[in-house]
N, C-alpha and C positions, 0 to 999 in steps of 0.2 A: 504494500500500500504506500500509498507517494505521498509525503510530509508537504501539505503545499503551506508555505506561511504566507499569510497576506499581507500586501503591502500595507506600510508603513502610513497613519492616519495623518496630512498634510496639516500642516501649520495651523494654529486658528493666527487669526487676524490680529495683530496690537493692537490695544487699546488706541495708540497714540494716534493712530490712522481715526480710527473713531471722529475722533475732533479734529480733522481734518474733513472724514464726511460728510460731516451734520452742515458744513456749509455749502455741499456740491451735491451729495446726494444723501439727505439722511434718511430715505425708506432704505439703505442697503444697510444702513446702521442696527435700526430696529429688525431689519429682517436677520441679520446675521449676530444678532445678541438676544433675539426672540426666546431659543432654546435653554440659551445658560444665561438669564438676566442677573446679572450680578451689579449690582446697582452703587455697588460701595467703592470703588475705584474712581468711575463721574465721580460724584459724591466728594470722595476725598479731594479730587484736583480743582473742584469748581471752586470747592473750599477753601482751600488753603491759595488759590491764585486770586480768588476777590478778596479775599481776606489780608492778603501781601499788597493787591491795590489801594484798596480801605487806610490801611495802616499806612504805607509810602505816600501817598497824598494827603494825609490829616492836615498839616499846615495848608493846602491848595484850599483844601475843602472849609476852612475856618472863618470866612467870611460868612457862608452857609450855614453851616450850625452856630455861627451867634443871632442872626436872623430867625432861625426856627426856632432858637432856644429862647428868643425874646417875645417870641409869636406865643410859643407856649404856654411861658409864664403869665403872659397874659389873659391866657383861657383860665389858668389855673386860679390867679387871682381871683378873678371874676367869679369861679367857681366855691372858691376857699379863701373869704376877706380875710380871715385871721392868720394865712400864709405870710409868714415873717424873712427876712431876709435873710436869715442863718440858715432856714427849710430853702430857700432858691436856690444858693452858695452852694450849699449840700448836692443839692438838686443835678447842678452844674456842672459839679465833679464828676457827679457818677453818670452823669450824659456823656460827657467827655473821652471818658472811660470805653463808653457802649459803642459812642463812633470811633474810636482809634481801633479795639479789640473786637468788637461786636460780631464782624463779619465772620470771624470763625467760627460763633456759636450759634447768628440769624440765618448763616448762609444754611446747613446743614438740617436745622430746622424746619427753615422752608423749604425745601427741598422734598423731606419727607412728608409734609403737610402736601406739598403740590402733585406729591405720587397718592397719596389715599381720595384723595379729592378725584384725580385721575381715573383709581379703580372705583371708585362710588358712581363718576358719571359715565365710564363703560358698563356699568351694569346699567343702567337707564336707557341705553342705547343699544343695549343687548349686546355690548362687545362680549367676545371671549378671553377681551384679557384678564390675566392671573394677576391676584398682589403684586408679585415679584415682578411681572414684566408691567407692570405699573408706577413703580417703586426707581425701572430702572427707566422709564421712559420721563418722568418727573428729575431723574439726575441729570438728562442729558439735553432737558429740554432750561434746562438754567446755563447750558453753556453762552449763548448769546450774552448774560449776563457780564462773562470777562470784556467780550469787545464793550457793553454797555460804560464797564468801569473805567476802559480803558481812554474810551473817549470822552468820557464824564470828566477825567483829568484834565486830558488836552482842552477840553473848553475852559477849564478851569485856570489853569494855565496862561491863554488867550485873553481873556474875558477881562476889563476893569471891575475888580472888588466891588466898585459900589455897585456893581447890577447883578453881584450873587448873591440877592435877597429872600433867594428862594429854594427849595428842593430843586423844585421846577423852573427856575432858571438855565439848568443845563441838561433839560429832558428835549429828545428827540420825537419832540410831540405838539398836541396843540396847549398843552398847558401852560408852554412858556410862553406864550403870546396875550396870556389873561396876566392884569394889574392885581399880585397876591391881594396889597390895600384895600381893593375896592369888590374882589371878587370871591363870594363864598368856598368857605373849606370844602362844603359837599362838594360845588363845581370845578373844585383844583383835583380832588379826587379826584372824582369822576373821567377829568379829562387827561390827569395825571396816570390812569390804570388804560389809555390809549397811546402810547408812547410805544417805538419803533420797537426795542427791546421785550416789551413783554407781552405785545402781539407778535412776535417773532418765534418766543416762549410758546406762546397758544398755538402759532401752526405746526409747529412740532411735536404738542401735544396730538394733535389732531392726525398726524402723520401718523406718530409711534400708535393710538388706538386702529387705523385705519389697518397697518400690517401687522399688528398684533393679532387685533380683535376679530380679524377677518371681516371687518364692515365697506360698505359701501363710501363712496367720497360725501354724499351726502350726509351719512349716519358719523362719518366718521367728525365731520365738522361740526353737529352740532353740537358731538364728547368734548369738543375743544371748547366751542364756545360756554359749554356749561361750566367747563372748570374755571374759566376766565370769570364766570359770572359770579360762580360760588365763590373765587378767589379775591371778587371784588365785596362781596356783603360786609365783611367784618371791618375795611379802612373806611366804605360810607357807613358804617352805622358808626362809625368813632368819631368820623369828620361830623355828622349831622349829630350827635351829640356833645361835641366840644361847638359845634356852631349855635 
């Protein structure tokens, strides 16, 4: 009897290609991590490279967060007269803190939040995706997120101080076109959660459900658009009750 060995199981794919295709073709991404979703490797690099932006621009970014941080306090007064200024000061610190460091512990968080959301609105849409390849389709779909931070910089960079008065001063959106002063928090939201990056975010949620879930482009877009939607309830219900 004749010993046949089978050839030898070819390569799987790097990761590092990965984020290289999600900007050329990211259904060959989802299709070829569909089987082993391993979602913690995204995860860690989306991580730890917004997180290395975050931190290296904190001086760029500090026109910005004293504008937010003044905006705040304001709401907070309003809401809390007996807020004294040692409770701001305080306040101040650990804000500081959350924008220099934060991104290592917001970025990871949303992230997983945007894969369960993910797998809730393929169930609604009848997708057949799994947790895991939901989990991993929410890690890869924050990659946009580096080019976001990246150019968030550079505007930063560019830009005279006195007109980063805003979050939304250097969003790739319609939000920076509205006068924070004169224009409600719900409407900065609202128009701040249509900005290039995190509808970018959404089409590739829509993608990753589309070849996961086995759905149609139609079904597949409206898992997208629900996670967007769901993803947007919790900053308007905060904006329209700090407003």
């Amino acid at each position: 009897m004749t010993d046949v060995t089978p050839p030898p199981a070819p390569p799987g794919t790097p990761y590092w290609e990965d984020f290289i295709d999600l900007f050329t073709s990211p259904s060959a991404v989802f299709a070829r991590r569909k089987e082993d979703p391993n979602f913690f490797i995204p995860l860690l690099v989306v991580t730890l490279v917004v997180g290395l932006i975050m931190f290296g621009t904190k001086d760029l970014m500090q026109p910005i967060f004293d504008a937010e941080f003044a905006r705040g306090m304001a709401i907070a007064q309003k809401q809390n007269p007996n807020l004294t200024a040692e409770q701001m000061e305080a306040g101040k610190g650990f804000a500081r803190i959350a924008a220099t460091f934060g991104g290592f512990i917001i970025i990871p968080i949303a992230i997983c939040l945007v894969g369960i959301i993910t797998f809730l609105a393929g169930k609604i849409v009848q997708a057949s995706t799994t947790f895991g390849q939901a989990m991993m389709i929410g890690a890869y779909a924050y990659v946009p997120k580096i080019v976001g931070g990246i150019l968030a910089a550079v505007q930063a960079a560019l830009m005279d101080p006195a007109n980063l008065n805003s979050q939304f001063a250097i969003h790739v959106g319609p939000a920076r076109f509205f006068d924070v002063a004169t224009t409600s928090l719900a409407t900065l939201t609202i128009m701040g959660r249509l900005e290039l990056f995190t509808l970018w975010s959404t089409v590739l949620i829509a993608i990753g459900l589309k070849v996961t879930g086995k759905l149609d482009t139609t079904k597949a877009a409206l898992g997208g658009a629900l996670v967007w939607l769901i993803a947007s309830l919790y900053p308007m219900w905060a904006a329209i009750r700090a407003g």
